[in-house]
C-alpha positions in Angstrom: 26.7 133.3 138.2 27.4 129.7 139.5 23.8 129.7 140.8 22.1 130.7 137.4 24.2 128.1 135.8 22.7 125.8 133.1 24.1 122.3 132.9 22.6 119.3 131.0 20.4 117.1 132.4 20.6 113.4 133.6 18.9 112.3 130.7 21.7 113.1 128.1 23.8 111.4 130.8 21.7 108.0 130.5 21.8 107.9 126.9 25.2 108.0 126.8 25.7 105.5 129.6 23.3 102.9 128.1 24.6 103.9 124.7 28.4 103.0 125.5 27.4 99.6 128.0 25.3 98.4 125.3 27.6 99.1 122.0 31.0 97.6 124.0 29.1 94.5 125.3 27.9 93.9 121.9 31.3 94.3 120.8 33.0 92.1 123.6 31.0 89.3 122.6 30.5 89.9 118.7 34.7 89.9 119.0 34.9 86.8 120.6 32.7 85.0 118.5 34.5 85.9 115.6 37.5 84.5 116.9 35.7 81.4 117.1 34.6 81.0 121.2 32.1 78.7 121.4 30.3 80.6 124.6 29.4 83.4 122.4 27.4 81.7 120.4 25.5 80.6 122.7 25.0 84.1 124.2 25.2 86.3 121.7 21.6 86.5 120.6 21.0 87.8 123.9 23.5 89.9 124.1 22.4 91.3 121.2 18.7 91.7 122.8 20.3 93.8 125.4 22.0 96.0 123.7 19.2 97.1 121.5 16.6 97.1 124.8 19.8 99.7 126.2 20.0 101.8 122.9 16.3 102.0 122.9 15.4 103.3 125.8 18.3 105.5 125.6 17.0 107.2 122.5 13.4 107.5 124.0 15.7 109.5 127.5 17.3 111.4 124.2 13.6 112.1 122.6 12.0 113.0 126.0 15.4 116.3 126.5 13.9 117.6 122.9 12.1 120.7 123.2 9.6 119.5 120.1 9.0 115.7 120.2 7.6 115.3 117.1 10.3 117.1 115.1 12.9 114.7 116.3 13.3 113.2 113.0 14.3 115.9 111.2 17.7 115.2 112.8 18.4 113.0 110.3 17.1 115.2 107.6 21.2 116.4 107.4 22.9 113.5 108.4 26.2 115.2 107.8 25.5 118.7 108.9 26.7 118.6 112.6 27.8 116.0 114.8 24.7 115.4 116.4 22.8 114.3 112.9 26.1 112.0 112.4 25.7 110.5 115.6 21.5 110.1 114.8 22.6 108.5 111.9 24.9 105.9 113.6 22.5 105.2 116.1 19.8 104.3 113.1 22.1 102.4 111.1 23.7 100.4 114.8 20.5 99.1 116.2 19.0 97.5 113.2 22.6 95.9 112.3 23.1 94.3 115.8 19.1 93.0 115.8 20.4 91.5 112.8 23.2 89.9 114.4 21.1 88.7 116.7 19.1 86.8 114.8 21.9 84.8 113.3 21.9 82.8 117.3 18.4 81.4 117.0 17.7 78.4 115.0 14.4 79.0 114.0 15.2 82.2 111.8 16.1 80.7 108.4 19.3 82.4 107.8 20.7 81.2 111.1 22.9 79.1 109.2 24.3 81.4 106.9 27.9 82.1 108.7 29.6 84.1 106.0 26.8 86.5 106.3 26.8 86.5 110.4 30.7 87.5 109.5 29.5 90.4 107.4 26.9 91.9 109.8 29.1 91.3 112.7 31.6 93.6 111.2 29.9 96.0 110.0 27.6 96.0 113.1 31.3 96.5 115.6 32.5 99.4 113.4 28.8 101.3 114.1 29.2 100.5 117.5 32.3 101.8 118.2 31.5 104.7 116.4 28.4 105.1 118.6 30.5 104.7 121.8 33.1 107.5 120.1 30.7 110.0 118.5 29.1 111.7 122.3 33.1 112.2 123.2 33.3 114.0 120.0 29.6 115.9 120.1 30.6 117.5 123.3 34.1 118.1 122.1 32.4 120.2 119.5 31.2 122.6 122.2 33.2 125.5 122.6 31.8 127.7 125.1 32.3 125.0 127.9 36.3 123.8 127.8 35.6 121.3 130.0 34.7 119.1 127.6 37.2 120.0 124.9 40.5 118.4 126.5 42.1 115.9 123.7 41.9 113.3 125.8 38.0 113.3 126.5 37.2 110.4 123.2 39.7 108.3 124.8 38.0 108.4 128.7 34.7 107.5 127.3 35.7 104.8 125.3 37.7 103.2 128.4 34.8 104.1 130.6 31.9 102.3 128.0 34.4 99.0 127.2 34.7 98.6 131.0 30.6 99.4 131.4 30.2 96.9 128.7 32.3 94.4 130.1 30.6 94.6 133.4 27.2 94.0 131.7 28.5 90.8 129.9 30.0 89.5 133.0 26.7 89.8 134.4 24.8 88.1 131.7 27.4 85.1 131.5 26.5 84.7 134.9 22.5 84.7 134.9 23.2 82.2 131.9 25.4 80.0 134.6 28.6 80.7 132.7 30.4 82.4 135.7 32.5 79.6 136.6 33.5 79.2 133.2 37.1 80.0 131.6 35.8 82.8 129.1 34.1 84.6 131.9 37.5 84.4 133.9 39.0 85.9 130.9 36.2 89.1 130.7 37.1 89.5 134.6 40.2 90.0 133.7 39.8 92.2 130.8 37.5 94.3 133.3 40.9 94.3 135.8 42.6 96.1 133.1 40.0 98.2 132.1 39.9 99.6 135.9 43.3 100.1 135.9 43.4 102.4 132.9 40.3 104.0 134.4 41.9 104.8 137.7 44.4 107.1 135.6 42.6 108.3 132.9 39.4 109.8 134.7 41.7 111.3 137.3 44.0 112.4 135.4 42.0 114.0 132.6 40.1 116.4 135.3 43.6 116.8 136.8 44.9 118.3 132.9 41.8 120.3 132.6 42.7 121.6 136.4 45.7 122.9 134.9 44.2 123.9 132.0 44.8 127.9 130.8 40.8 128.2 129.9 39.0 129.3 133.1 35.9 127.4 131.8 37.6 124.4 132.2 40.2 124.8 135.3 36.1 126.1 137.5 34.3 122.8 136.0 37.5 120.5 137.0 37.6 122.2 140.4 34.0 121.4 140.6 35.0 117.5 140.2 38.4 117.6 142.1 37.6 120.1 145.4 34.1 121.6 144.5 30.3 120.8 144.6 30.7 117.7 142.6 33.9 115.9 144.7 32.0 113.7 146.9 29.6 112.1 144.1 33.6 112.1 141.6 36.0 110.2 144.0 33.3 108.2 146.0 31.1 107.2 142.9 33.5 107.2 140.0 36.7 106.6 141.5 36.4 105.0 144.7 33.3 102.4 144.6 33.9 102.5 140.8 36.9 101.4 139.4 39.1 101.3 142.9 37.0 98.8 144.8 35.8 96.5 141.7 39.3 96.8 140.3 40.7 95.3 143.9 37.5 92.1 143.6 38.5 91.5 140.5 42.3 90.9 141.0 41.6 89.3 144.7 38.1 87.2 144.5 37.4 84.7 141.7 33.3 83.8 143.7 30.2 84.2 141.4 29.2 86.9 144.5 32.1 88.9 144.5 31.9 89.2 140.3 28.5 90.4 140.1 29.6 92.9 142.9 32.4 94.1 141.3 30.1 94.2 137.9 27.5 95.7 139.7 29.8 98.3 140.9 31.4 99.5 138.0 27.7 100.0 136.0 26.9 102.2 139.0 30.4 104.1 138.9 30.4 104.3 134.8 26.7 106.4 135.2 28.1 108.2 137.9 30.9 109.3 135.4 28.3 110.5 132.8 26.5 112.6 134.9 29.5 113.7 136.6 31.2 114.8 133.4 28.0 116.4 131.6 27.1 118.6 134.9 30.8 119.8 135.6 31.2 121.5 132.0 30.9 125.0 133.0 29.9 127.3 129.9 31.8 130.7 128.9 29.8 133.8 130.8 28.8 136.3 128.4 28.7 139.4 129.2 26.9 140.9 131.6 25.9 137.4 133.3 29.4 138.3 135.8 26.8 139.4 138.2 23.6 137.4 140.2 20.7 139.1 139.7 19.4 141.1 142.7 17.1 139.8 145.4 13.7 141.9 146.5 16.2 143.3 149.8 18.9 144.8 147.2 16.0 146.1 144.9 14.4 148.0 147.4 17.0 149.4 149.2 18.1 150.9 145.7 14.6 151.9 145.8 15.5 153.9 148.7 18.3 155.6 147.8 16.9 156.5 144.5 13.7 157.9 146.1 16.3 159.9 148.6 18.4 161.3 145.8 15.1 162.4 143.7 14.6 164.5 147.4 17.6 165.9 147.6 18.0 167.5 143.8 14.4 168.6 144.6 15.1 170.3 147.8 18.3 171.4 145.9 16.5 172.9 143.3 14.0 174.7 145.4 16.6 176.3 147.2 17.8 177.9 143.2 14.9 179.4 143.1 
């Protein structure tokens, strides 16, 4: 059965991964700005750019996995009828509030002044962007043929796992913008020290609870991740060059290089994670899938034996007679 297995595809995994880097970046930085940091605002409209760019081309991954293309609208036909057409709806309502935003940084626009309005899209824009890191946690959660997915603590992994992603992309913008020197990127490096930490026992320790877990579904997709098919690409991409070596660059090295390493590192080990996570689910066998289907040997050696039986009750009958 393991063979005939049907798992997601790395597409799904992308969307969330560009999904979750782009809606906690945009968050970081829409946070600090309204706390008054005076980089933000000079980054934020392009933080802003990237985030959308990342949403966008993870919807178009999301589009391409539908069977029919063109009916992909009708998603938001329902917008309350499953979690899927909730999350649609986020995603519609999150992209145009955080171009919004965006346009607040730019001088030319003729609003650009407007602060108390900036305030009002910021916040609304963080709360749809949170909810658009939280709502794929919750859409797989919602499956219940694979258990994998449906431990308690899965909303909580991919919100640690997007903040850190997220602040791993801002690091990296502050420094193409030649802000990595600067105090407030010290202060992200940091943040993204604490976020490894939390990820070194969280990611762990959730496919550790689902190993112990008393649905089969989800004890054969955690073994997958802890001792199975999946281990290498688990504890060398997710945990090892992931969170464990960035996490040790970040608290040892303070260097330009050895931040956009560690950055680097942890955007490679958060997609890792995604695709880890979506390909380990292992769905409830129905019945009568307990057993592979038989190869062209097995078939014709049954073949065989039928054919020889068919001879022997005909011989046996003959001999009635």
């Amino acid at each position: 059965m393991e063979k005939q297995q049907e798992y997601w595809g790395s597409q799904p995994a992308w969307y969330f991964f560009l999904a979750a880097m782009g809606a906690m970046m945009f968050v970081i930085a829409a946070v600090t700005d309204l706390v008054g940091n005076p980089i933000a605002g000079q980054i934020n409209g392009w933080v802003s750019i990237v985030a959308l760019a990342a949403a966008g081309v993870g919807a178009l991954l999301l589009l391409e996995e539908l069977t029919h293309k063109t009916k992909g609208h009708l998603v938001n036909a329902r917008p309350f009828a499953s979690v899927m057409s909730f999350g649609s709806l986020i995603q519609s309502l999150y992209m145009p509030l955080i171009f919004a935003y965006g346009t607040f940084f730019f001088s030319f626009i003729p609003w650009a002044g407007f602060g108390w309005l900036k305030t009002i899209v910021a916040v609304l824009a963080i709360i749809a962007a949170l909810l658009y890191v939280t709502y794929p946690g919750i859409e797989l959660g919602e499956a219940k043929g694979r258990g994998f997915w449906n431990g308690g603590g899965l909303i909580g992994v991919f919100l640690i796992n997007g903040t850190a992603t997220g602040a791993a992309a801002l690091t990296l913008v502050l420094c193409i913008f030649g802000y990595g020197e600067n105090a407030y990127t010290v202060t992200i490096k940091n943040l993204l020290a604490a976020l490894l930490v939390a990820q070194l026992f969280a990611i762990p320790g959730y496919v550790l609870g689902m190993k112990l877990s008393s649905a089969e579904e989800a004890r054969r997709g955690a073994n997958k991740l802890w001792s199975g098919e999946f281990s290498s690409a688990f504890w060398a991409g997710v945990v090892i060059f992931g969170t464990l070596v960035p996490m040790v660059i970040s608290l040892l090295f303070t260097s330009i290089y050895w931040l956009v390493m560690a950055a680097v590192l942890v955007l490679v080990g958060g997609a890792c994670f995604r695709i880890d996570f979506l390909r380990a689910a292992v769905r409830v066998v129905l019945p009568g899938e307990e057993k592979d289907e038989m190869n062209r040997k097995e078939i014709a050696k049954l073949a065989i034996a039928l054919e020889n039986r068919w001879r022997e009750k005909a011989c046996w009958l003959n001999s009635q007679k």
